[in-house]
C-alpha positions, -999 to +999 in steps of 0.1 A: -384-182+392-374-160+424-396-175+456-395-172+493-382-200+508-364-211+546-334-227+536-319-251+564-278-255+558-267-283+579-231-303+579-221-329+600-199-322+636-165-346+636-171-364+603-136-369+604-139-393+630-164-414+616-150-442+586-172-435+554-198-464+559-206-446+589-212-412+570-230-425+543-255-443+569-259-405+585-270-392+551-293-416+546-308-411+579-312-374+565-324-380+530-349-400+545-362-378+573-358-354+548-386-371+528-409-375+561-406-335+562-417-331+526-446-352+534-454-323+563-456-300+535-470-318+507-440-303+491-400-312+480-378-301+502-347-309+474-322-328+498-288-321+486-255-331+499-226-309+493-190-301+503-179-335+511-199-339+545-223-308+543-265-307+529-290-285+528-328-287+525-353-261+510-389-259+528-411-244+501-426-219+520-408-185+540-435-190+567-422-219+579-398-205+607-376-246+601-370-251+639-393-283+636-381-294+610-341-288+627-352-305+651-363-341+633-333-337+616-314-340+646-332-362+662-332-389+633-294-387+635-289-393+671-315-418+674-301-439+647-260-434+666-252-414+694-224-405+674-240-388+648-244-346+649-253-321+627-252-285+629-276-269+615-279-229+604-314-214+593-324-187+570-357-174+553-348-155+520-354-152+483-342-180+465-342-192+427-346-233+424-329-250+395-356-274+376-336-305+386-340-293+421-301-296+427-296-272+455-262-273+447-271-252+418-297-228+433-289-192+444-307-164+463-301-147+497-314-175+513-288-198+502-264-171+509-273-157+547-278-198+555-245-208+542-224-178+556-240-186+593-233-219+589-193-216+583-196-191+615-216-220+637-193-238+661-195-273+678-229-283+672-250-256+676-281-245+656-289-210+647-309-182+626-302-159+603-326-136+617-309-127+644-342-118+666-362-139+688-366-166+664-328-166+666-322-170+704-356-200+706-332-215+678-301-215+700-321-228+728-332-255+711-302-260+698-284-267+729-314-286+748-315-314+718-279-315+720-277-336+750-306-359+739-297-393+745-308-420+717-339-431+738-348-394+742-346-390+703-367-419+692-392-409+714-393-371+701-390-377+669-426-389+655-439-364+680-427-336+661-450-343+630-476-320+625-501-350+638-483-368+662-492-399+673-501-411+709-475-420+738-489-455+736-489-457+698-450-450+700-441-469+725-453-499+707-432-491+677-403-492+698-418-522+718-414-505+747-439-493+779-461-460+773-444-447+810-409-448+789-417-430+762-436-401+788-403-405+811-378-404+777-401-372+764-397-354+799-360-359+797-356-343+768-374-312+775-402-317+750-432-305+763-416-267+764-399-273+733-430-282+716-449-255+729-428-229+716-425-243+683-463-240+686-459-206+697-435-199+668-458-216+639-484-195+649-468-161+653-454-168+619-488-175+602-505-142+620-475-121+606-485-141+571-521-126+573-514-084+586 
């Protein structure tokens, strides 16, 4: 069955570097906030590793534009090591799902326009397919969460779920003061970042509905 889909093709930046315990801890940081994302769409998202040191996830729907859901990705990673990167190439497309949900085994332009951007993507930059505004927001965000530290990424990434929860509610998780989390948040630039995501998720749904 041909569907819709926003495929996000991701691998990770210097893998050589890192010895394999290292690398398997980074995909299971992934597979796991890869599960947390499913759980945003009520949906699998078909976590796949491939090539070694490469993965991919499938949200089930074409309106979702996958910059939130780049973004946790990210952040999981660094907040677990700062050594840990991914980039991470975007694309919304047809795709056809194997029943075993192996994405390894699934096909469609999807697949193809995220894969072919990904083996063009240098350092550890994100990107879309699209190659219109959703494209250049992508880059942006991109390079901002780039230079998150770890602190900066524990603290952004619960607040990227579709109901967040408070500053203070975070910070003791963490067992930290509510003004650290608000001080990590500002350094990482989320309050714009979250508002255009916002902006994003909503011009997406309104170009659902014409």
């Amino acid at each position: 069955m041909t569907t819709i889909c926003t495929i996000l093709s991701g691998d990770l930046v210097a893998s050589t570097d890192l010895p394999p315990t290292d690398i398997a801890c980074a995909f299971a940081v992934l597979a796991q906030t890869a599960g947390e994302i499913a759980s945003w769409h009520r949906a699998p998202v078909h976590f796949t590793r491939n090539r070694g040191d490469a993965w991919q996830i499938c949200l089930p729907s074409g309106d979702a534009p996958g910059l939130r859901e780049a973004l946790a990705l990210r952040a999981s990673l660094r907040a677990t090591d700062k050594r840990f990167e991914t980039r991470i190439a975007l694309a919304t497309g047809a795709v056809s799902l194997p029943p075993d949900g192996n994405l390894n085994q699934a096909s469609g332009a999807g697949f193809t326009a995220a894969g072919r951007l990904l083996d063009q993507l240098k350092g550890a930059g994100f990107d879309h397919a699209s190659g219109d505004a959703l494209a250049a927001a992508t880059l942006l965000a991109g390079e901002i969460s780039h230079h998150w530290t770890p602190a900066q990424a524990r603290a952004v990434l619960p607040m990227l779920a579709p109901d967040p929860p408070t500053h203070a509610e975070v910070a003791a998780q963490h067992g930290i003061t509510r003004q650290a989390i608000s001080l990590a948040l500002s350094g990482a630039g989320f309050a714009a970042l979250s508002a255009a995501l916002e902006r994003i998720e909503t011009a997406q749904t309104q170009e659902r509905l014409r």
